[in-house]
N, C-alpha and C positions, 0 to 999 in steps of 0.2 A: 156762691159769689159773695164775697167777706162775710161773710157768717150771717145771709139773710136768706130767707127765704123767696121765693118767686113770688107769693101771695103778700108779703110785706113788700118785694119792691113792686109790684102794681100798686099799693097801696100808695107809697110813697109817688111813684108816677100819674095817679091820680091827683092826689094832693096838690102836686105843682102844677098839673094842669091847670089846677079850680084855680090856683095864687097869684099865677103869672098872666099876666094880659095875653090875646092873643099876639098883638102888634111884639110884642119883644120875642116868640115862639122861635123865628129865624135867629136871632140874637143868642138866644141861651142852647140853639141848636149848634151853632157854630163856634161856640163855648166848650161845649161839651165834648164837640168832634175835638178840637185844639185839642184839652185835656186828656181825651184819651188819645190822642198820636203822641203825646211828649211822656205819659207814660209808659206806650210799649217801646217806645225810643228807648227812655231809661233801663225797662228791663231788657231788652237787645243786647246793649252795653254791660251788661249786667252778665248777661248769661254768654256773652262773648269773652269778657274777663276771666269767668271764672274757669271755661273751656281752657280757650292758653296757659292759667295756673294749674289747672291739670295737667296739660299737656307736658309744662314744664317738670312739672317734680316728675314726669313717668320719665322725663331723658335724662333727670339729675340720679331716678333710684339705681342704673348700674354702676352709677360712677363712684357712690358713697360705698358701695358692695363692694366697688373693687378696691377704694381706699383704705377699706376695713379689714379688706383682704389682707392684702400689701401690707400694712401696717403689722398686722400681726403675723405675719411671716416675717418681716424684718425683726420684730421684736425677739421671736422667737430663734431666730437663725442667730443673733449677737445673745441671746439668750440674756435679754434684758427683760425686767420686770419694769407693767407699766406703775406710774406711779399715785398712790392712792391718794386720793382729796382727801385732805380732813375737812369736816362740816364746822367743827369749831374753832375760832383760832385759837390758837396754846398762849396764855398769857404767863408773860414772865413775875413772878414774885418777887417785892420790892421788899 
């Protein structure tokens, strides 16, 4: 649990006990609940997200397959070559 131990977070649970008044106990109780609901909140969304962007590229991989496909059977069928990128542009001589 973030990179502590169970014997350092007693320790730290300790600590606050001794620091914090009894009277605020309810207060930093209902603090802490909040804080942890809005965090699994955020990871929900989170892990909800990244599901549908899964989901999505798996319905996008046949369609790029088929494009690639296609594409190079058309090229090939008018028997065109595709055309090569140059990385650099070619500068003209003044």
């Amino acid at each position: 649990m973030f990179g502590i131990s169970w014997a350092e977070f007693i320790v730290i649970l300790l600590v606050a006990i001794l620091v914090v008044p009894a009277r605020y106990w309810p207060d930093v109780a209902r603090a802490l609940a909040r804080a942890v609901k809005f965090i699994r909140s955020i990871v929900w969304k989170i892990t909800d997200a990244s599901e549908k962007i899964k989901e999505q590229i798996e319905l996008e991989e046949p369609i790029n397959e088929i494009m690639n496909t296609t594409t190079r059977d058309v090229l090939d069928a008018f028997s065109i070559k595709k055309p090569k990128q140059n990385k650099k542009p070619s500068r003209s001589k003044k």
